[in-house]
N, C-alpha and C positions, 0 to 999 in steps of 0.2 A: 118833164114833170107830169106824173100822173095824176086823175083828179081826184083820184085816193090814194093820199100822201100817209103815212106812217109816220112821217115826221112830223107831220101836225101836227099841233095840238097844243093841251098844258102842263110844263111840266115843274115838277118841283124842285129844286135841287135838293140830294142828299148830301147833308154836311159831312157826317161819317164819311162818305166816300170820295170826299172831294180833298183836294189840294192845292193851296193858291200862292205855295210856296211861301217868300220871306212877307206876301202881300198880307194886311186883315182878314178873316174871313170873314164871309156875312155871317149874320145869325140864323137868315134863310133867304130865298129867292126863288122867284116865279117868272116862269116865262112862256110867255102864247108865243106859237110860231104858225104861218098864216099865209096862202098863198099871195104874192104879189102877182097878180095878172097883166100889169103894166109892164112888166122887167122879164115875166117869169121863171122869178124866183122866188122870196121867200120875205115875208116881214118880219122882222123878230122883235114882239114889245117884250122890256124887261123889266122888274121890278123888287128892290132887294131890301131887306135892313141890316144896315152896317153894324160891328159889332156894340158902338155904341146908342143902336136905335133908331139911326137916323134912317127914314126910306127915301129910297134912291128909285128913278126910273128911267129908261132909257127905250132909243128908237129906233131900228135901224133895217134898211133892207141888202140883202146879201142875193147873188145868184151862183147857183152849186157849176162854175165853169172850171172851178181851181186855179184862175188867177187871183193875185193878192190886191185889194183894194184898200185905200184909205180908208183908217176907224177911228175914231178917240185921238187921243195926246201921238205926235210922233214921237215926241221923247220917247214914250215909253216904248217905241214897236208897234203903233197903230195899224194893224195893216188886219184886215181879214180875208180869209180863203174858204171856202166852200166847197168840196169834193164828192 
């Protein structure tokens, strides 16, 4: 990881261009991404409002190896990869 990342930063999600399939969508959503120096990888805080307003936030740190690691509910396919 370089110490000038591109992938850092704030970003804001486009609803228009988004897809979340049969899931809600938000109304919107932000997310810092942020080097993790401990892991190095990546911190990702997230922060959303659900369609009926509710905000939601979330925490998590990920490293770009492209193996799948445990995320969220397994039910649903918890798992994140990083490439």
């Amino acid at each position: 990881m370089s110490t000038e990342d591109a992938f850092w930063g704030t970003w804001e999600m486009d609803v228009a261009a988004s897809d979340y399939g049969d899931r809600p969508m938000p109304l919107q959503a932000t997310y810092v991404i942020r080097p993790n120096h401990d892991t190095s990888g990546y911190t990702f805080d997230m922060a959303w409002a659900s369609g009926d307003g509710q905000v939601m936030t979330a925490c998590f740190d990920a490293i770009p190896d492209g193996e799948r690691y445990p995320f969220g509910d397994p039910a649903q396919g918890g798992a994140i990869a990083l490439v």
